[in-house]
C-alpha positions as CSV (number, residue, x, y, z in Angstrom):
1,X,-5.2,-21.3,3.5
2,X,-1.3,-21.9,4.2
3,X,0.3,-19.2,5.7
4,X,2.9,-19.4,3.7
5,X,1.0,-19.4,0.6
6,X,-0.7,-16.2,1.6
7,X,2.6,-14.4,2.9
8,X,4.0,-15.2,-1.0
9,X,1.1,-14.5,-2.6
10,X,0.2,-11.6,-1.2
11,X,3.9,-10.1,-1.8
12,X,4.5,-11.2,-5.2
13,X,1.8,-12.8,-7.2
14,X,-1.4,-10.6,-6.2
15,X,0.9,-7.5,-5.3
16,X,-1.3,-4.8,-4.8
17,X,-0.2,-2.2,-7.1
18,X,1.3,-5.0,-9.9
19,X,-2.2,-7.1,-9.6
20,X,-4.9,-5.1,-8.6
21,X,-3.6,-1.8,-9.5
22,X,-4.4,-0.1,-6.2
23,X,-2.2,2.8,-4.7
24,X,-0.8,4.0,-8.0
25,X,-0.9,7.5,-7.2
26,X,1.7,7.1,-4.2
27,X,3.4,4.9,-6.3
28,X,4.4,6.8,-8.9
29,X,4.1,10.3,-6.8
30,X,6.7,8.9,-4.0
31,X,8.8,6.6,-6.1
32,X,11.4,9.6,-7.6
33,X,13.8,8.5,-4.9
34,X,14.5,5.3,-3.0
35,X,14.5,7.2,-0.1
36,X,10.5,8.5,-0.4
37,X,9.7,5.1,-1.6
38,X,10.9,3.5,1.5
39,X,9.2,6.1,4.1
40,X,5.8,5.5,1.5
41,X,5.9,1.9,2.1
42,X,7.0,2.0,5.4
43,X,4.2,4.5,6.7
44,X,2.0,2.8,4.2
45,X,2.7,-0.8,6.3
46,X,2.0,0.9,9.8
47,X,-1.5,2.0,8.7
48,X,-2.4,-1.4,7.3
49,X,-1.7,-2.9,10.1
50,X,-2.7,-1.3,12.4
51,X,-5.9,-0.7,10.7
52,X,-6.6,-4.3,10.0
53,X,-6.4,-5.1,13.1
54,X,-9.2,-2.6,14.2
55,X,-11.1,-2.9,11.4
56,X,-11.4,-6.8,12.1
57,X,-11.8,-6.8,15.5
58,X,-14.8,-4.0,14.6
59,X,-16.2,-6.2,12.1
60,X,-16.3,-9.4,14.0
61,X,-17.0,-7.8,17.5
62,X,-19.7,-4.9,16.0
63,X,-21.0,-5.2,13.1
64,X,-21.5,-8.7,12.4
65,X,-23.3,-9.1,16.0
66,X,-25.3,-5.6,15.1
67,X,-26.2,-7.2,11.9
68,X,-25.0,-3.9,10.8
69,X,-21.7,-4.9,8.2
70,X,-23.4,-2.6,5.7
71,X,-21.1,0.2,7.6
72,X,-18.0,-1.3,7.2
73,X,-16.6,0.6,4.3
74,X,-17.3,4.5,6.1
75,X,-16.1,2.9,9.4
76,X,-12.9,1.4,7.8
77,X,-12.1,4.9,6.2
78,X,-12.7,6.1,9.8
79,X,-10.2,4.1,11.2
80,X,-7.7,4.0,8.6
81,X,-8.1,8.3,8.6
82,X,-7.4,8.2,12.5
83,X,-4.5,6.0,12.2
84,X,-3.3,8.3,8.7
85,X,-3.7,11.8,11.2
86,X,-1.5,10.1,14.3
87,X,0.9,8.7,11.9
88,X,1.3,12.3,10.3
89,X,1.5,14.2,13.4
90,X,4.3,11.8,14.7
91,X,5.8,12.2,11.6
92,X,5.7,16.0,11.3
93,X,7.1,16.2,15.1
94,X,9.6,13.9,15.3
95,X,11.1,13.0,12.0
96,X,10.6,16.2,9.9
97,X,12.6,15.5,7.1
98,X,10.5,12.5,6.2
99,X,7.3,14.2,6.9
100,X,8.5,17.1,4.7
101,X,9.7,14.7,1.6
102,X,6.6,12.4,1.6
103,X,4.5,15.8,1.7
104,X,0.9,15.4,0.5
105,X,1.0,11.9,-0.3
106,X,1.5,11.4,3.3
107,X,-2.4,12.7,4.1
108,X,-3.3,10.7,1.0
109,X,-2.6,7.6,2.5
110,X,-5.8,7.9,4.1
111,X,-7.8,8.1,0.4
112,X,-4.8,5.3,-0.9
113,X,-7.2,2.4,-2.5
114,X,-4.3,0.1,-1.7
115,X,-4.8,0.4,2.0
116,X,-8.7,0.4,1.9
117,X,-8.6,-2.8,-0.3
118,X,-5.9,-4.5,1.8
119,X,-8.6,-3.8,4.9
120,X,-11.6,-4.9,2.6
121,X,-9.9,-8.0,1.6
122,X,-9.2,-9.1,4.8
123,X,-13.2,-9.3,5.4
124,X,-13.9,-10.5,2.2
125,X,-11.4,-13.5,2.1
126,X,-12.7,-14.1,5.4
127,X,-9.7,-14.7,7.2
128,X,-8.7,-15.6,10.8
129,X,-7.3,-13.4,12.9
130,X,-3.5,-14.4,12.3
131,X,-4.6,-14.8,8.4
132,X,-5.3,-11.1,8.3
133,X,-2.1,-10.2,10.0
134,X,0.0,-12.0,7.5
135,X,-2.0,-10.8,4.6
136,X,-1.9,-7.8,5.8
137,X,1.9,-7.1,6.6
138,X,3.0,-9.1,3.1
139,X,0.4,-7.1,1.3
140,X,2.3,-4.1,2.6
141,X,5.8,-5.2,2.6
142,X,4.6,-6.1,-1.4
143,X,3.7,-2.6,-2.0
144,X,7.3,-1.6,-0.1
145,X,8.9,-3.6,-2.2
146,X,7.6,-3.1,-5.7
147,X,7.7,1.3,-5.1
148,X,11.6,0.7,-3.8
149,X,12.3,-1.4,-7.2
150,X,10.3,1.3,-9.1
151,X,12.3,3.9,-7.4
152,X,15.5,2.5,-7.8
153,X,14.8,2.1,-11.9
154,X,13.5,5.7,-11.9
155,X,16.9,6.7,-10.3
156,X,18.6,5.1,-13.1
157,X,16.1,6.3,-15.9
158,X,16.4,9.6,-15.1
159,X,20.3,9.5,-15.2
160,X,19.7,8.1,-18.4
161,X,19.3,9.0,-22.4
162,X,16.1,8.8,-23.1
163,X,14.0,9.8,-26.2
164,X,12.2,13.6,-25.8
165,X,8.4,12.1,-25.7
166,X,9.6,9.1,-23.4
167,X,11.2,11.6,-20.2
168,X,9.1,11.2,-16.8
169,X,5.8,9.7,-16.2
170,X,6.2,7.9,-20.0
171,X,8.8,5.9,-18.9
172,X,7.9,5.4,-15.6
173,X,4.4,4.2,-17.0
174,X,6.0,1.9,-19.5
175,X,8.5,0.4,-16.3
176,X,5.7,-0.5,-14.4
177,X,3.5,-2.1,-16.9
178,X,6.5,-4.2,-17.2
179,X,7.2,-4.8,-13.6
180,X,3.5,-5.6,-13.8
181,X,4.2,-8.4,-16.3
182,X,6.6,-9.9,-14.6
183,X,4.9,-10.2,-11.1
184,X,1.9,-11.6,-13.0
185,X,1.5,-15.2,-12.0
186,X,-0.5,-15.9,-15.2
187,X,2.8,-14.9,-17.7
């Protein structure tokens, strides 16, 4: 597959949370401000990839020779939770503030089905090594970009006149079922 063509369709038309409808809980928990949404996709894109690249290297370099690739969903979560734990203590001792806004979403990230499928994925489109990177960081940067658009909307919506029954997670619903629509490749 073209690197290109994965880069694209990995950001846009099989974005994570448009597509496959992984990582909605951060999405919509973190996406109030387009600051939060930015440090969510952000720390979000660190995990993936560093994760991916330990995860594959594990796969292909353990668990394949071991005949033992029956593991790799608890030893993904493994890694993904170690690199979820050093991302939050860095977080929490050198850049508070962000630490303190993303608050338990942060520890979430390690239970986030985005990042587990991105890591999944990886092994089951069986990718090359540089294949996986690029997936990997335009999977992420796709789930960047589509919370920051969210946010951005929300910020608007919620400076906005909107029906009684509609206010909050209605809305916010309804705007992502239509961002969902128009990332979808098949509209």
């Amino acid at each position: 597959m073209n690197l290109v063509n994965i880069f694209i369709t990995a950001l846009l038309t099989e974005n994570v949370i448009l597509t496959k409808f992984l990582g909605i809980c951060p999405f919509v928990g973190t996406s109030n401000t387009r600051k939060s949404a930015i440090s969510m996709g952000l720390s979000v894109m660190i995990v993936v990839t560093l994760s991916s690249i330990i995860t594959f290297l594990l796969y292909h370099y353990l668990l394949v020779p071991t005949n033992t690739e029956y593991l790799k969903t608890v030893l993904f979560v493994l890694v993904i939770a170690a690199f979820v734990q050093l991302l939050e203590i860095l977080l929490k001792r050198y850049l508070k503030s962000i630490h303190k806004m993303l608050g338990i979403y942060l520890p979430l990230i390690t239970t986030n089905c985005a990042v587990l499928g991105i890591v999944l994925l990886n092994i089951t489109n069986n990718f090359t090594f540089v294949e996986m990177l690029v997936y990997s960081i335009s999977s992420s940067l796709g789930f960047t970009l589509v919370i920051y658009l969210f946010s951005s909307m929300r910020e608007k919506i919620n400076n906005s006149s909107i029906p009684e029954p509609f206010k909050g997670y209605p809305i916010a619903l309804i705007t992502a079922a239509i961002m969902a629509l128009l990332f979808s490749r098949y509209v």
